[in-house]
N, C-alpha and C positions, 0 to 999 in steps of 0.2 A: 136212539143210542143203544147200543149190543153192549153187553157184559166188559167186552175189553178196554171200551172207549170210556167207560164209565170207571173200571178199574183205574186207566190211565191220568182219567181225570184225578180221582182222592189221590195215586200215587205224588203228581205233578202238585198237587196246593198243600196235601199234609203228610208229606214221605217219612217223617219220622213217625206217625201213628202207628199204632200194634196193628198190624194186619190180620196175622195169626198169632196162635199164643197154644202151644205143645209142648207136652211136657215140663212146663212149668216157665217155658223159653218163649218169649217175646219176637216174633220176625217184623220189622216195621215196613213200610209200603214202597221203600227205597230199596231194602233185602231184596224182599218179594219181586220189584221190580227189574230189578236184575235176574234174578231165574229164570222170569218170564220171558225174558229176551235170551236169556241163552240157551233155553228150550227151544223158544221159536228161532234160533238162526240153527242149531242144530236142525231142523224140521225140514229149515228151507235148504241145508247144504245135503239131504235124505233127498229131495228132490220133492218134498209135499207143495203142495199148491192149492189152494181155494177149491172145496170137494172135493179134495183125496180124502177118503176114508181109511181111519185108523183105529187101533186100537191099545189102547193104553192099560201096560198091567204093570203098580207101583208097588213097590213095596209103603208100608201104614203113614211114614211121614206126611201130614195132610199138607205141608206147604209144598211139595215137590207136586203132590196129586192138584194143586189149587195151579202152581206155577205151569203144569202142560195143560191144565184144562183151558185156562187163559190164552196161553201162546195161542194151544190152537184155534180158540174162538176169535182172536184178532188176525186170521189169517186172511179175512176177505174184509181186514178193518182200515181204511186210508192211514190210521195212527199206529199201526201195529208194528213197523219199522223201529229199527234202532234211532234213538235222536241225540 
């Protein structure tokens, strides 16, 4: 199991969990999870594909910098699609 499939897992049994928790602000795994996906549909309409290499420069918000590291890691994940 890779990082995203595992993410999608917690996302899908406990979505309202604190995922992150920044500046004092709680994101739960249903938030998070939506990022994730519209990072990665943004990525796939970029034209990225399974080994494209990229490189990612966010500004400090850790949930956005959590939300592309995901997308991208479920890019070669069977789960990694919108559901």
């Amino acid at each position: 199991m890779n990082i995203a499939a595992a993410f999608e897992e917690v996302a899908r049994c406990r979505p309202g969990l604190a995922a992150v928790v920044e500046d004092g602000r709680a994101i739960d795994y249903a938030t998070l999870r939506q990022a994730v996906r519209h990072a990665a549909a943004a990525f796939t309409a970029a034209g990225w594909t399974a080994g494209t290499r990229v490189g990612v420069a966010l500004p400090s918000p850790t949930a956005m910098q959590l939300a592309a590291m995901l997308a991208l890691s479920g890019k070669d994940s069977p789960s990694s699609g919108p559901s």
